[in-house]
C-alpha positions in Angstrom: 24.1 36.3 -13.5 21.4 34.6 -14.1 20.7 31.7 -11.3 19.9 28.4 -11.9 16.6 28.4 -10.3 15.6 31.6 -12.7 16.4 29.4 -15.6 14.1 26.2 -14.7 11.6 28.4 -14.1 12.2 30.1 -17.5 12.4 26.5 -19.1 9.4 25.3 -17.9 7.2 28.9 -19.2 9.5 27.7 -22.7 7.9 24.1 -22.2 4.4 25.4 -21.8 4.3 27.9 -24.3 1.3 28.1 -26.7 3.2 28.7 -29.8 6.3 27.0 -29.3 6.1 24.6 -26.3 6.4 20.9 -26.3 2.9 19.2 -27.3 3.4 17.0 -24.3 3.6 19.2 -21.6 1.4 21.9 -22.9 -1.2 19.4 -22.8 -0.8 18.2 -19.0 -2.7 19.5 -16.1 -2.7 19.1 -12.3 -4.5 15.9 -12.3 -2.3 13.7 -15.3 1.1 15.2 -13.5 -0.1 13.1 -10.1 1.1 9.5 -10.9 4.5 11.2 -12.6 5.0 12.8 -9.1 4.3 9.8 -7.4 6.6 7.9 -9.5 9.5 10.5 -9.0 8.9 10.3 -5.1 9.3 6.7 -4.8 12.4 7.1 -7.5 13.7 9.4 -4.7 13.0 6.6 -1.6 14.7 4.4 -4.0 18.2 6.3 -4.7 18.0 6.8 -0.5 17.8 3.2 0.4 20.1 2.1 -2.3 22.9 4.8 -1.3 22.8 6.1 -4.8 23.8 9.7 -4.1 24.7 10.6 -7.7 21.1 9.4 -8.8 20.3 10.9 -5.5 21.2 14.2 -6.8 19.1 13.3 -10.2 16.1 12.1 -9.2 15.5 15.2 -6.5 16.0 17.5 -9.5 13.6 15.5 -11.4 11.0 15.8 -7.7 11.5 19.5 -7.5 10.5 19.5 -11.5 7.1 18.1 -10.3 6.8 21.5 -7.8 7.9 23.5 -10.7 5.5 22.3 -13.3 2.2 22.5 -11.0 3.4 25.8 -10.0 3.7 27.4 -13.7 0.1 25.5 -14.3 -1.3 27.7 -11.2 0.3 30.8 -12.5 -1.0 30.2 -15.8 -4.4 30.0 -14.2 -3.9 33.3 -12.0 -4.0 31.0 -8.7 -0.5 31.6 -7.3 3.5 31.3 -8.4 6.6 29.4 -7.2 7.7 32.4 -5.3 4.7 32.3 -3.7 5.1 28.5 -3.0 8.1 29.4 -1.4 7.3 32.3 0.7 4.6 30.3 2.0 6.9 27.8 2.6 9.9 30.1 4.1 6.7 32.0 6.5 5.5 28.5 8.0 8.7 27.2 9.1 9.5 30.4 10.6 6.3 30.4 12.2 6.5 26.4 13.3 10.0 26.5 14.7 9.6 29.7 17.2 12.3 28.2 19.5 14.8 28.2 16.7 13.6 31.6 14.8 12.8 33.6 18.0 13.2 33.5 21.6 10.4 31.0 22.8 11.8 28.2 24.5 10.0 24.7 25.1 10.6 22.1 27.7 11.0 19.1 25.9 10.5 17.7 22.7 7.0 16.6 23.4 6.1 20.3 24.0 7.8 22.0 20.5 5.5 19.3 19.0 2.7 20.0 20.9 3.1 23.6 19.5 3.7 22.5 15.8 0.3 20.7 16.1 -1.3 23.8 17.4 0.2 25.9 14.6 -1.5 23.9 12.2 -4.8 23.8 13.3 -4.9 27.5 13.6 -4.0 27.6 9.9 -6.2 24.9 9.1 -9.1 27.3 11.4 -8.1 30.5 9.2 -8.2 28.7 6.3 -12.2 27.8 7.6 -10.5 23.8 7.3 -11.8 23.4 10.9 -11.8 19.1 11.2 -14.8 17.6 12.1 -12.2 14.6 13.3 -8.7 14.4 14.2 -8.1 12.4 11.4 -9.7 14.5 8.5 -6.1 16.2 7.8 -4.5 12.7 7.1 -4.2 12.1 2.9 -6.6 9.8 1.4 -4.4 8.7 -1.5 -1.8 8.1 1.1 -0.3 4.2 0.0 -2.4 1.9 2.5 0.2 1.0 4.9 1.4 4.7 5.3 -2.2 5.7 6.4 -3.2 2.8 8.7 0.2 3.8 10.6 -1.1 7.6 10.3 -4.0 6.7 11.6 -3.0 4.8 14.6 -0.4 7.5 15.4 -2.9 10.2 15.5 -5.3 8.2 17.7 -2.1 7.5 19.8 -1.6 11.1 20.8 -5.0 11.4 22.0 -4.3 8.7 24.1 -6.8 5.8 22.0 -4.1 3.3 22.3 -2.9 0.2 23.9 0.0 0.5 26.8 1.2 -2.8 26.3 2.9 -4.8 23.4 1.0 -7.9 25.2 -2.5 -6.4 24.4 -0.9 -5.7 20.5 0.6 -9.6 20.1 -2.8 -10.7 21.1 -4.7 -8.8 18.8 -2.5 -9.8 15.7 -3.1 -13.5 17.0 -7.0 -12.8 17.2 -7.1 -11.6 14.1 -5.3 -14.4 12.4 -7.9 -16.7 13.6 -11.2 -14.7 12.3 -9.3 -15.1 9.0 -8.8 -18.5 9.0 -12.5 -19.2 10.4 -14.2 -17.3 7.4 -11.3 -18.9 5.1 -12.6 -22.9 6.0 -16.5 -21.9 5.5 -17.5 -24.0 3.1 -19.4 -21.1 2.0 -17.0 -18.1 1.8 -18.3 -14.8 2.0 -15.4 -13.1 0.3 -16.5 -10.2 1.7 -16.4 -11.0 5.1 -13.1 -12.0 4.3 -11.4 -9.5 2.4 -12.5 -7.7 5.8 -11.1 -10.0 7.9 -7.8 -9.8 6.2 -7.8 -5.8 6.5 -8.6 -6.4 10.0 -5.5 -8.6 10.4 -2.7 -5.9 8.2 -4.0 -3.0 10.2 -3.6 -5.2 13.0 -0.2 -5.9 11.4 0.5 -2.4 11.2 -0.2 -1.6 14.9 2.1 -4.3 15.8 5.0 -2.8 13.9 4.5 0.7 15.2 4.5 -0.3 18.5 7.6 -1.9 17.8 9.0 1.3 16.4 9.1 0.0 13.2 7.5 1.9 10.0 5.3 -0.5 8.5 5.9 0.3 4.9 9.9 0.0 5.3 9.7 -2.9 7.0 7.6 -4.4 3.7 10.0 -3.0 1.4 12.7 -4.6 3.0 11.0 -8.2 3.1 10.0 -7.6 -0.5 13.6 -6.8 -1.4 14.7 -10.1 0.5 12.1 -11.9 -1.0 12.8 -11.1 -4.5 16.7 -11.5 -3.9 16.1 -15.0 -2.5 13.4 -15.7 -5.7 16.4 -14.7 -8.1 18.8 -16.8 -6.4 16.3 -19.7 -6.8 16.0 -19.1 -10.7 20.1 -18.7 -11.0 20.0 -22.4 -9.4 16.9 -23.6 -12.2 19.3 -21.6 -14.9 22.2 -23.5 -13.7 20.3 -26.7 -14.9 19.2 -25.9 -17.6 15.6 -26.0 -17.1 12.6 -24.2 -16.8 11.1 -23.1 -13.0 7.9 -25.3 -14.2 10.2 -28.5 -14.1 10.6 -28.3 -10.5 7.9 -29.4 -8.2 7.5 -26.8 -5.1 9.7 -29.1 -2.8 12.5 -28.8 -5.0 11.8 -25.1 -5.5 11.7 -24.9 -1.8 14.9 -26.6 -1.7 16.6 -24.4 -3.9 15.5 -21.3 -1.4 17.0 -22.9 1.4 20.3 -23.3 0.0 19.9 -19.7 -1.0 18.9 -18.5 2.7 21.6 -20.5 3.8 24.8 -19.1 1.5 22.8 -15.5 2.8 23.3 -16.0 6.0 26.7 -17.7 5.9 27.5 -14.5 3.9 26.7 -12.2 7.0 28.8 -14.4 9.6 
């Protein structure tokens, strides 16, 4: 019986075929698949936060797709195969998890990850992918938020941190200020102030990590609550029978804190 991993594999060799594949994926290669598996990924965080388990279940099969295709690209290019993928796979979490998979035991948490951490630079050191910096391993096309808190983690764990939220607030708060100074030159270097404003979101970032708080979430969430709120506004300008350009911002503002209000009510 033919199992259902065997088959996608045999679908996608169909899809690629010279003869009688599909013009469209015949035609892809590793670099124009990369915004389609980006797109799936955040597809996936999406079906998660919403509790959508049936397109849960959908848009995973659609992720594991992505592996799928690269990995019938790389065969067709004599690099390596899926089962390759996944014996790689399979070997490093065996390898990584000792205290599950063998008989090591570790003291605490902090130890098993002080072990994964050294597991990985000896495969990044036999792979001759010794970093010149702790933070060469970290993804450049990582989304900006995601990499600022990556960044601050890493430095974290080699103690380049501050001990107290205090020291954090005050940063944020110092940050806020250089922004507004270069904003009211009556000469703006935009430079200078695009700068200052990554100053103040990494700041922003550090703030929320120390707060145990993952940065990007957190501005999903206030972007979800934003645009909830924005619709609610534009129900109120529907109900009247006007356009949103007929209302001056006060009366826009209005609107939003009716709408904050019934929110809230709603969560008594």
């Amino acid at each position: 019986m033919t199992q259902p991993i065997d088959q996608l594999l045999t679908i996608m060799a169909q899809l690629r075929d010279e003869e009688k594949g599909c013009p469209w994926d015949r035609k892809q290669t590793f670099d124009t698949i990369v915004p389609h598996t980006i797109e799936e990924t955040f597809e996936v965080v999406d079906a998660i936060h919403n509790k959508d388990w049936p397109n849960l279940k959908e848009e995973l099969g659609d992720l594991l797709f992505q592996v799928i295709f690269y990995s019938q690209m790389a065969k067709e290019q004599g690099l390596f195969d899926f089962n390759e993928v996944v014996e790689g796979l399979n070997e490093k979490l065996t390898r990584r998890h000792p205290h599950v998979f063998s008989d090591v035991e570790f003291e605490d948490e902090a130890a098993i990850n002080a072990n994964w951490e050294a597991e990985k630079q000896k495969e990044k050191a036999q792979l001759g992918k010794t970093a010149q910096s702790i933070l060469d391993s970290i993804p450049q096309s990582l989304p900006a938020l995601s990499k600022a808190n990556k960044i601050q983690k890493r430095c974290a764990k080699f103690g380049f941190d501050w001990d107290a939220l205090g020291s954090v607030v005050e940063k944020v708060q110092e940050e806020i200020e250089e922004v507004v100074e270069e904003a009211i030159q009556v000469d703006v270097n935009e430079d200078k102030l695009e700068e200052e404003v990554g100053d103040l979101l990494f700041a922003a970032v550090n703030l929320a990590r120390h707060l145990q708080k993952d940065p990007e979430v957190a501005l999903r969430k206030a972007n979800d609550k934003f645009s909830r709120r924005f619709k609610g506004v534009e129900a109120r300008v529907a109900e009247e029978g006007k356009l949103l350009t007929d209302f001056s911002l006060q009366e826009l503002d209005a609107f939003w804190n009716d709408v904050k209000k019934q929110e809230n009510c709603s969560d008594l």
